[in-house]
C-alpha positions in Angstrom: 100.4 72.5 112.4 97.2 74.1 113.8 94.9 75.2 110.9 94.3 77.9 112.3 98.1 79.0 113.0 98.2 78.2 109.2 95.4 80.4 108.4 96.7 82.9 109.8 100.7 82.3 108.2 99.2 82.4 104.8 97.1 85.7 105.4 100.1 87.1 107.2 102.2 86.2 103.9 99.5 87.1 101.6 99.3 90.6 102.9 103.4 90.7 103.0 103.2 90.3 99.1 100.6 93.0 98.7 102.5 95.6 100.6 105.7 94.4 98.4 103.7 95.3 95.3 102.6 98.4 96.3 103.4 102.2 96.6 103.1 103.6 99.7 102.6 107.6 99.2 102.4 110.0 102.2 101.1 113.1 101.3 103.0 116.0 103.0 100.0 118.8 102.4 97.4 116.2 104.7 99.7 113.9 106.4 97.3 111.6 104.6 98.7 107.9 103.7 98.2 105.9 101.1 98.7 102.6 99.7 98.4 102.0 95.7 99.0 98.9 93.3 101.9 97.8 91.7 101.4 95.9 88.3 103.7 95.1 86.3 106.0 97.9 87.1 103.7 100.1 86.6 101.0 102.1 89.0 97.7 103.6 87.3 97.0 107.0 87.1 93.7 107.0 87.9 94.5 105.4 91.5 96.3 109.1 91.8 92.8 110.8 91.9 92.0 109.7 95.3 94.9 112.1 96.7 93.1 115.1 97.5 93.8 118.0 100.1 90.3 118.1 100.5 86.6 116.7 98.7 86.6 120.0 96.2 89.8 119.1 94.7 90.1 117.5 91.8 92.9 114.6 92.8 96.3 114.3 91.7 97.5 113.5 88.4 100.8 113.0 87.0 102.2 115.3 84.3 104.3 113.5 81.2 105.0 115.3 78.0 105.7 113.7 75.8 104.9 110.3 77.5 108.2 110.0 78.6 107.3 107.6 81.2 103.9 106.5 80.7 102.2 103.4 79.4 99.5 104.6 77.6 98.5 100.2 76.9 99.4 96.9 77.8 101.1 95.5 74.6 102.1 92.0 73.1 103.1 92.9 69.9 106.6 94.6 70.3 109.6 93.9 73.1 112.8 96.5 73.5 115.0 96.5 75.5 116.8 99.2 75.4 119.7 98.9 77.2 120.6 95.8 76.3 120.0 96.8 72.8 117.1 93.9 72.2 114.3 94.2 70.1 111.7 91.3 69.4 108.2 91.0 67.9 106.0 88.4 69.3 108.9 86.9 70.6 111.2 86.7 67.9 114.7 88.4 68.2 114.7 90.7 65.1 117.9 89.1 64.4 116.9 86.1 63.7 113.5 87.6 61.2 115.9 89.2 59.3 117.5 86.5 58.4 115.4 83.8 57.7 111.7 85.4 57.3 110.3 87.9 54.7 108.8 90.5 54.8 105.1 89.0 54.5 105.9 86.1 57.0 106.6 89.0 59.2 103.4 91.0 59.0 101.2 88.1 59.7 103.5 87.0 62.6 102.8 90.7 63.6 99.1 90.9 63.2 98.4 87.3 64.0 100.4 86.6 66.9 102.1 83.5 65.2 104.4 82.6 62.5 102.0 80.8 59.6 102.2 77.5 58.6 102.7 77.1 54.8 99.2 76.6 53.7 98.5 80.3 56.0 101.2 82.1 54.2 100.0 81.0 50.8 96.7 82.1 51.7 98.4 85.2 53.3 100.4 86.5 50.5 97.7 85.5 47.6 95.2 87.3 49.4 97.5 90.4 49.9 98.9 90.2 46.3 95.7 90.3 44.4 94.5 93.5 46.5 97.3 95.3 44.8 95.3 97.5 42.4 94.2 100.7 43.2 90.8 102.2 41.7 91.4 104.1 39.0 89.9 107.5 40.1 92.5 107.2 42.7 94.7 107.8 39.5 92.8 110.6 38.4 93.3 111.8 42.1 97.4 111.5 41.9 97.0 113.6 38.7 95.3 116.9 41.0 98.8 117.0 43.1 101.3 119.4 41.4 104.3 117.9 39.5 106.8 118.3 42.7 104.6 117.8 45.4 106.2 115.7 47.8 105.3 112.0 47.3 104.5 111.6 51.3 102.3 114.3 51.3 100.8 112.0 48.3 100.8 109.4 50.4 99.1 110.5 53.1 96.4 112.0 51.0 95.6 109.1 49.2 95.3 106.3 52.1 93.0 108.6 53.4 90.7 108.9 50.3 90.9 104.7 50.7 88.1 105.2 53.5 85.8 106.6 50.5 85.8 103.7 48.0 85.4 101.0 50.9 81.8 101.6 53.1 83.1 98.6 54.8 85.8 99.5 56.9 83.6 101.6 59.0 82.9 98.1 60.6 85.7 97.6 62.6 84.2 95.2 65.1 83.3 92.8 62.5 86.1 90.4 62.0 86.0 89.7 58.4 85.8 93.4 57.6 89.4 93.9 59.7 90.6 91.1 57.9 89.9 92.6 54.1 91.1 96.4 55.1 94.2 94.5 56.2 94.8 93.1 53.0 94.0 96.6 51.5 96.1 98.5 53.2 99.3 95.9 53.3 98.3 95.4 49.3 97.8 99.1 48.2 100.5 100.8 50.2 103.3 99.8 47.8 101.2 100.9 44.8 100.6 104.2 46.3 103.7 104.9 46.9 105.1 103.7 44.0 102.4 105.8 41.6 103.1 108.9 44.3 107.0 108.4 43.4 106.2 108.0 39.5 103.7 111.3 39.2 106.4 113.0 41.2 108.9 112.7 38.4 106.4 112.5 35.6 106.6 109.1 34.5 104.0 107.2 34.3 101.8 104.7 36.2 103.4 100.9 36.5 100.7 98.5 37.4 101.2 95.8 39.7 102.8 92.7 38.7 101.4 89.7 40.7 104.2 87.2 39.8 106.7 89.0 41.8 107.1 89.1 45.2 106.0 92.3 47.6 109.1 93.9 46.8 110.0 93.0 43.7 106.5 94.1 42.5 107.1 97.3 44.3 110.7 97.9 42.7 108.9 97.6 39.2 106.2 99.3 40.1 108.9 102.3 40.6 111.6 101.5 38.1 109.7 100.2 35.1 110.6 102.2 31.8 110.4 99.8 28.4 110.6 96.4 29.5 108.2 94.0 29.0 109.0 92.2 31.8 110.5 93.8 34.6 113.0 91.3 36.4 113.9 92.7 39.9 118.1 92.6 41.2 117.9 89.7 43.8 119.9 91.1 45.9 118.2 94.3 45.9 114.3 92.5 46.1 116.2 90.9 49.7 117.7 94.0 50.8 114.3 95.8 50.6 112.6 92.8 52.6 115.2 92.4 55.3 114.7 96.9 55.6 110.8 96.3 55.6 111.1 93.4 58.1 113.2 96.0 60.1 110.8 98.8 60.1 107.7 97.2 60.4 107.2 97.6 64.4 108.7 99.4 67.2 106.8 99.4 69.8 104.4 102.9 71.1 106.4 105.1 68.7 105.2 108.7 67.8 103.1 107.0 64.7 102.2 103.9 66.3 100.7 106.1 68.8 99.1 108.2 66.7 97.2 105.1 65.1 96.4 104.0 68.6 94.8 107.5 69.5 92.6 108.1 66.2 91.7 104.7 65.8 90.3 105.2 69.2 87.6 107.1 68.2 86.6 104.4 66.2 87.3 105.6 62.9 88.0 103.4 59.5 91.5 102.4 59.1 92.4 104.0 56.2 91.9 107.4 58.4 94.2 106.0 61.0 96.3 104.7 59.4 96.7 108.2 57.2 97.1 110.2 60.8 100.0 107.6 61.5 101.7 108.6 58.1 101.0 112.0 58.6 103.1 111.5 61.8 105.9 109.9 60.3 106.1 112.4 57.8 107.7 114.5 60.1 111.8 115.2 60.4 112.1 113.5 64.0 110.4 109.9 62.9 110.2 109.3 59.5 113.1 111.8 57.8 115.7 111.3 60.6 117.7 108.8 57.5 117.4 111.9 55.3 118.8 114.3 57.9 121.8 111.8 58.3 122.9 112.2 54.4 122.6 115.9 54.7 124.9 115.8 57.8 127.6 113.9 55.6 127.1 115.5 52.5 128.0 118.9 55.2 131.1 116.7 56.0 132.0 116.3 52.5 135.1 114.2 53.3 136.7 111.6 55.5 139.4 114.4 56.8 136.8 117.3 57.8 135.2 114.4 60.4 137.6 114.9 63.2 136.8 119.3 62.9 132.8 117.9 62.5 132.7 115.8 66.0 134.6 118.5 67.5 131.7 121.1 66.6 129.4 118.3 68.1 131.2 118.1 71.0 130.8 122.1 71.0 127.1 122.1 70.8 127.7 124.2 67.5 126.3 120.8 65.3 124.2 117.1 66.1 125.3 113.7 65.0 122.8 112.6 63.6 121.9 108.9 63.3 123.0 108.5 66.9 121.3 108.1 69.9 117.2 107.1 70.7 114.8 107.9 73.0 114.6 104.2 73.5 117.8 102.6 73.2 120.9 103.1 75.2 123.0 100.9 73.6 123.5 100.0 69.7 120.3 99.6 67.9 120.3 95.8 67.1 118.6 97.0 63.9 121.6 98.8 63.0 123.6 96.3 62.5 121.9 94.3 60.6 121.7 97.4 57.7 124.8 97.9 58.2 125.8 94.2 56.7 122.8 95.2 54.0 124.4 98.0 52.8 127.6 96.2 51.9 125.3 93.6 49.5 123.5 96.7 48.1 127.2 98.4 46.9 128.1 95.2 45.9 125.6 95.6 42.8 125.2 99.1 42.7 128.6 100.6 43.7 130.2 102.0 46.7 128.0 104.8 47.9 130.8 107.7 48.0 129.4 108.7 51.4 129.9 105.2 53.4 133.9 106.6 54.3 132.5 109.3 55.7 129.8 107.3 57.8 132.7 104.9 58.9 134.6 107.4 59.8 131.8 109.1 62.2 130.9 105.7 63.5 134.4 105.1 64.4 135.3 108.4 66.0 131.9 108.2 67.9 132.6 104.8 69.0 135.4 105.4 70.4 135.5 109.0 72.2 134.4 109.4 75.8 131.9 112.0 75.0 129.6 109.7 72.8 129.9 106.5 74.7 128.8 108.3 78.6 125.9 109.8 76.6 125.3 105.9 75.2 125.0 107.7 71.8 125.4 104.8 69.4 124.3 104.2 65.9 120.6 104.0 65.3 118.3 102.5 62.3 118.5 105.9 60.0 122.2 105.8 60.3 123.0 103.5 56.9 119.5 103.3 55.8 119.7 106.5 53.7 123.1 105.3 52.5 121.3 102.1 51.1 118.1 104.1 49.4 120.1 106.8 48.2 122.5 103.7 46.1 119.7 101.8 45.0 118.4 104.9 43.4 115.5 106.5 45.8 115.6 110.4 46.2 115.4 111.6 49.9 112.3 112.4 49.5 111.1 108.9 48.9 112.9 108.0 52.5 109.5 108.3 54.9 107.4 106.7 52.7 109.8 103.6 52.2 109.7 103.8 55.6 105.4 103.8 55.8 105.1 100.3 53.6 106.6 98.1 56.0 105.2 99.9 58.9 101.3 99.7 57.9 101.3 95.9 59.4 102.5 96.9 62.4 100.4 99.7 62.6 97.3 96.9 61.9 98.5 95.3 64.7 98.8 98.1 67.0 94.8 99.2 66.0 93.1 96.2 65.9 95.5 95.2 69.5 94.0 98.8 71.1 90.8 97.8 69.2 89.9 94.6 71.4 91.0 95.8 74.7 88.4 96.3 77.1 90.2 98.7 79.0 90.9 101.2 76.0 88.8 104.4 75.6 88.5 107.2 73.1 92.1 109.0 73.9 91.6 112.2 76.0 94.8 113.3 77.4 94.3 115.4 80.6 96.2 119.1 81.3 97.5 120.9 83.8 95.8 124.5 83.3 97.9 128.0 83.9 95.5 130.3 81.9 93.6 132.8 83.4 90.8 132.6 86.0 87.1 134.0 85.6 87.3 137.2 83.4 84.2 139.5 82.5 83.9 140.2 78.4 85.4 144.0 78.0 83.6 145.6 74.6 85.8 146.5 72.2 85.8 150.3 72.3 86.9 150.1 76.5 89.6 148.1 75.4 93.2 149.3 75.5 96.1 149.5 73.1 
């Protein structure tokens, strides 16, 4: 072929392939067109800003709440799929973590990019176990809350007041200093919320035991009471991991976010990771497990279900523990606790609620209404079921809920941390207020 025939193939191809991965936008107020990137599925905002209806304007920008449908960062931690019910971190089908990892094997696969070899996981786990003491004055701070504050809001308070007893994690570009706050924070999340849970009903403080494992020093940390030697349940010490290992990433949640945005003014991450507690704290993250129980303990029996999913159906009441902004089909998670909860009432006894959940899950299942609105089980749907039978009261839910998820809140920071492209967070708006107004004094003001 003549080269220059070639040439002019391949530049005829090469500029084939760009206009296939681009957006062509005509803009109806100029009759102005314009070409902009595709990239992986995605277009940036800021190649918006060159639509104007004239050099004064501003530029176009797209309006989200709720970041419905933006990517606010390009990711390799987490994968969902939502409508083929698929969830995966670094890879790894969640499935197949929860059956043959732990809870620790996970939160280094999540923070490092790569399941450890042995010698890294030894290193891994004795590192994280012997930063499970807390200062003492942090005690003498637990004692200030009131006898029923909440242990959450305990929680929150406390990993904050972490950023004041270590200078060091205000160097979060230095390597070594990420690596000790992340054995803090993984270390010392279990022992606050286990010393948040005991001042909450006025026992007192269980120190750490570093011959158990992560959970089975965090169950005797909150069930302690004469023993010399606390000996954890098995099955309840693997129940806990496989629910940590569960909850310890999903994807650019409302927390994970939140970590994401503080942590990008380039604060400690004790402060971040408080805002991201603070943000599952709240009844539509971290208490939606707790709002399931309430809906069955409303129920009150396997017969009312049937009059319940009617009211549903009648907008008069929500099923809760169905549906997610994410996933449109059952929450791969979901099933997984689901075969937990059975091992946890085999040791602890059938939760009298779990006929009632059946039930629902049945009914829901099965009726048209439920399965067009791909309203399917989620995570909180048995996971209150499991914490309320191994002994937890509700309002220990978010905070069980906060230990597994600080490693993948780790990952998401120090992830947004190294990428170039990140910048402090600063949201735009779309402004209806007023225009220009003068100052009126007070006395020519009217009623």
């Amino acid at each position: 072929m003549d080269p220059t025939k070639a040439a002019t193939t391949v530049a005829a191809e090469d500029a084939a392939q760009t206009r296939r991965d681009s957006l062509t936008i005509i803009d109806n107020r100029t009759g102005k067109r314009y070409e902009i990137p595709i990239q992986h599925g995605t277009i940036r905002a800021m190649d918006l800003r060159q639509i104007k209806v004239d050099e004064a304007d501003f530029g176009l920008m797209s309006y989200d709440p709720a970041f419905t449908n933006t990517a606010s960062c390009k990711s390799r931690i987490t994968y969902i799929d939502g409508e083929k019910g698929i969830l995966r971190y670094r890879g790894y089908p969640i499935e197949e973590l929860a059956e043959r990892s732990t809870y620790l094997e996970t939160a280094y696969l999540l923070i490092h990019g790569e399941l450890p070899t042995k010698a890294q996981l030894d290193d891994w786990t004795y590192h994280i176990t012997h930063h499970t003491f807390i200062h003492e004055s942090i005690k003498k701070f637990l004692d200030g809350f009131h006898y029923d504050a909440h242990p959450m809001g305990m929680l929150v308070s406390t990993v904050a007041a972490l950023s004041t007893f270590y200078e060091d994690a205000k160097d979060i570009f230095n390597p070594e200093s990420r690596r000790k706050q992340t054995y803090r924070l993984i270390g010392k999340m279990p022992t606050l919320a286990a010393f948040s849970y005991r001042h909450s009903i006025g026992m007192p403080y269980v120190y750490p035991d570093n011959d158990l494992s992560y959970t089975g020093n965090f169950l005797n940390m909150l069930f302690k009471t004469t023993e010399l030697k606390y000996k954890p349940n098995p099955a309840l010490e693997r129940a806990l991991d496989v629910l940590f290992i569960l909850h310890a990433d999903h994807e650019q949640n409302c927390s994970a976010n939140a970590m994401r945005s503080v942590g990008s003014s380039h604060v400690d991450p004790y402060s971040a990771t408080a805002a991201a507690t603070a943000a599952l704290y709240g009844p539509l993250h971290g208490g939606a497990n707790e709002a399931v129980l309430r809906m069955l303990e409303d129920i009150g029996s396997v017969n009312n279900v049937p009059a319940y999913i009617k009211r549903v159906k009648g907008g008069e009441k929500r099923l809760m523990g169905f549906g997610h902004r994410i996933y449109k089909n059952y929450d791969p998670r979901a099933r997984i606790i689901k075969e937990i909860a059975y091992q946890v009432f085999d040791v602890m006894g059938r939760n009298p609620l779990l006929d009632i959940a059946l039930e629902v899950e049945r009914i829901a299942l099965e009726d048209e209404y439920f399965v067009t609105r791909k309203l399917y089980p989620n995570v909180d749907f048995y996971t209150g079921l499991i914490y309320q039978s191994m002994g937890f009261p509700t309002t220990m839910f978010p905070v069980l809920f906060a230990i597994p998820r600080t490693s993948g809140w780790i990952a998401q920071w120090e992830e947004m941390l190294l990428d170039p492209e990140q910048k402090i967070a600063r949201p735009r708006q779309v402004y209806l207020g007023y225009d220009q107004r003068s100052y009126i004094p007070i006395e020519h003001r009217g009623g």
